[in-house]
N, C-alpha and C positions, 0 to 999 in steps of 0.2 A: 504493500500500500504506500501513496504517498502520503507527506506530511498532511494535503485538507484532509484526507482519510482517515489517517491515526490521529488526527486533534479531534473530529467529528466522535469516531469511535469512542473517544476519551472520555466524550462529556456525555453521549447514549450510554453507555456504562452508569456513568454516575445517576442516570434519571432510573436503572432499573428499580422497581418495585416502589416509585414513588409514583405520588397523581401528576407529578407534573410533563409536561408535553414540550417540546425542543420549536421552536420557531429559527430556521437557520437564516440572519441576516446577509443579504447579498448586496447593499448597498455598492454602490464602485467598484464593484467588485467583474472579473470580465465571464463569458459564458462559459469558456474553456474549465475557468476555474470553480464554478457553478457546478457545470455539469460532471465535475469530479465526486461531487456530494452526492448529486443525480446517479451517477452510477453504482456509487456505496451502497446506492437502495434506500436513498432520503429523500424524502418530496417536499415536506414541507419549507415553502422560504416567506422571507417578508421584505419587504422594498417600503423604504422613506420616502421615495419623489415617484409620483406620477408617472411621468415619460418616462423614466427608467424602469418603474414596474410594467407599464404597458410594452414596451419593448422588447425586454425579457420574455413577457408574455407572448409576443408575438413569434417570436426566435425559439422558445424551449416550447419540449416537449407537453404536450394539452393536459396529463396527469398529476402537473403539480398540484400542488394549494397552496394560493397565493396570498397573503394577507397583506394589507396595507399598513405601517406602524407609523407612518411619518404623520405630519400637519400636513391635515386635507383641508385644501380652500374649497370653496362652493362651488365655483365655477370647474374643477377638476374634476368634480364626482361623476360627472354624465359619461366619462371614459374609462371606472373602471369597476361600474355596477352590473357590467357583462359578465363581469368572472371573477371578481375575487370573495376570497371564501370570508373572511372577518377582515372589517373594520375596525385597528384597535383607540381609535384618534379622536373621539366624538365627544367633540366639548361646547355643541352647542343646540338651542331646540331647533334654527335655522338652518343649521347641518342636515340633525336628523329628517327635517325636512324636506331638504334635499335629496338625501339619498336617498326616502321613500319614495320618493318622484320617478329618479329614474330608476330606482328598482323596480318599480311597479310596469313602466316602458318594457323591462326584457321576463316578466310574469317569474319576478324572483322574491323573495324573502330575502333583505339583508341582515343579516347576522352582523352586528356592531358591538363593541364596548364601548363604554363612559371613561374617558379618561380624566383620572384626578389629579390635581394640584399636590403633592405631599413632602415636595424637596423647595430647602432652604435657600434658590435660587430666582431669581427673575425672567431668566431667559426659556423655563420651561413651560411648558402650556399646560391647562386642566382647568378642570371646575373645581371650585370652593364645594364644601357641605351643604350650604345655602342653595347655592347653581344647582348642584344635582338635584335637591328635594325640589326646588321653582321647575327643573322639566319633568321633572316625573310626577308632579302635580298639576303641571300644566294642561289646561283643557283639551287642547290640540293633540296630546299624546297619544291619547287613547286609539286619536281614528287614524296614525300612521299604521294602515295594514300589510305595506311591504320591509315595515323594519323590525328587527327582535334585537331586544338588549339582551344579551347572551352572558355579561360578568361589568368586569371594571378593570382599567388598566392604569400603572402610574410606575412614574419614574424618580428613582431617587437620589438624593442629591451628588455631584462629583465631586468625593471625600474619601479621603483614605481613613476616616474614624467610622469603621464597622458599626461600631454600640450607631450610631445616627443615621446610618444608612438603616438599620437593622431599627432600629427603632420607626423611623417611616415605616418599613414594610408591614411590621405588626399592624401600626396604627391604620395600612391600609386595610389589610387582612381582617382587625375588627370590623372599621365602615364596612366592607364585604358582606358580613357576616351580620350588621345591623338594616343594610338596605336588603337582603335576599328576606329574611323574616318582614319588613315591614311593607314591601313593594312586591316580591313575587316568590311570596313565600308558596305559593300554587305552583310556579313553574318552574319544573326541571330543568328547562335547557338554560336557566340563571346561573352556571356555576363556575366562570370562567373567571382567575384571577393572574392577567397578565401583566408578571412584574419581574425584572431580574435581566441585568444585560451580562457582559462578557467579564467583567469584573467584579460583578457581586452577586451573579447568577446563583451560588450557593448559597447565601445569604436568604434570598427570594425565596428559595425552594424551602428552607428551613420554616419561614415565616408561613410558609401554605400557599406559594406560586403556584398554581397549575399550567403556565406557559412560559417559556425567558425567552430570552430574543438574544440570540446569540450570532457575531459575525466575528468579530478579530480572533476570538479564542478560536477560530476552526478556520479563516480565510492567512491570518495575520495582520499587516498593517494593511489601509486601504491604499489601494497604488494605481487605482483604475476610473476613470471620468467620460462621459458619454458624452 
């Protein structure tokens, strides 16, 4: 095997007999190198930008599962409500509305997560406690019949103090555990806690990740721009 294969290996090893599930980040990353993972027998990836997920999409093979993790603008959604499996990025009721829109165009169901604010930073996106409770209370919610909140997604802050990283994750981990009882305590397909990048991926999974989103730990540095 090559190295993307024995790092990939590395870290499927670590997720045995735990609930959590590997999202392999391909960001800048090129096909060749891509489809090194592809052939290990890993499908699942996730793409930050638009055009480069779409591309991808269009170049690899039709079997992956593609997820979205980057910041989705409004105007992006209509290009990639054809085919991608989960939206982890949705941090507004205008969003969701969107992608009900043109989910509904290709007679699909979008599978989406909430993504929360819970790192000590500016530069990252999500909703406040507040935000999330105003759209899932919100009137309009109800009649989005092509989208499903499927979990909640967040990112925690760029620190090398574990206890802080690690403390975010719990604290998301709770809210998880306090919106699934108050909001869709009926529905099963609510169980998705996607948290945990290349760095603190074990951290996550300790906390009750059920998905990381992993790229350097399995690509290396990114070396590659579309």
């Amino acid at each position: 095997m090559g190295i993307i294969a024995d790092n990939l290996h590395s870290i499927v090893t670590s997720l045995k007999n735990s609930i959590t599930k590997l999202i392999v980040v391909t960001k800048t990353h090129d096909i060749e190198s891509i489809m090194e993972v592809y052939s290990a027998g890993y499908k699942v990836f996730g793409e930050n930008k638009v055009q480069e997920l779409c591309d991808k999409y269009e170049r690899m093979p039709k079997d992956i599962e593609w997820h979205m993790i980057g910041h989705l603008q409004r105007n992006k959604v209509k290009y990639i409500t054809n085919f991608v499996s989960l939206i982890h990025t949705v941090d507004s009721i205008e969003l969701l509305k969107e992608i009900n829109k043109h989910a509904g165009k290709h007679n699909r169901i979008q599978n989406c997560l909430l993504q929360m604010y819970i790192a000590q930073e500016e530069t990252k996106f999500g909703l406040t406690y507040d935000e999330l409770t105003a759209i899932l209370n919100d009137d309009s919610f109800a009649t989005l019949k092509n989208i499903k909140i499927v979990g909640l997604m967040g990112m925690a802050s760029n620190t090398s103090d574990k206890q802080q990283i690690m403390a975010e994750f719990k604290g998301l981990k709770q809210l998880f555990d306090k919106i699934k009882i108050q909001y869709f305590h009926d529905q099963d397909d609510f169980k998705e806690l996607s948290m945990g990048m290349s760095g603190d991926y074990l951290l996550a999974m300790e906390a009750g990740s059920t998905m990381i989103r992993v790229g350097s730990a399995i690509f290396g540095n990114r070396n590659y721009q579309l």
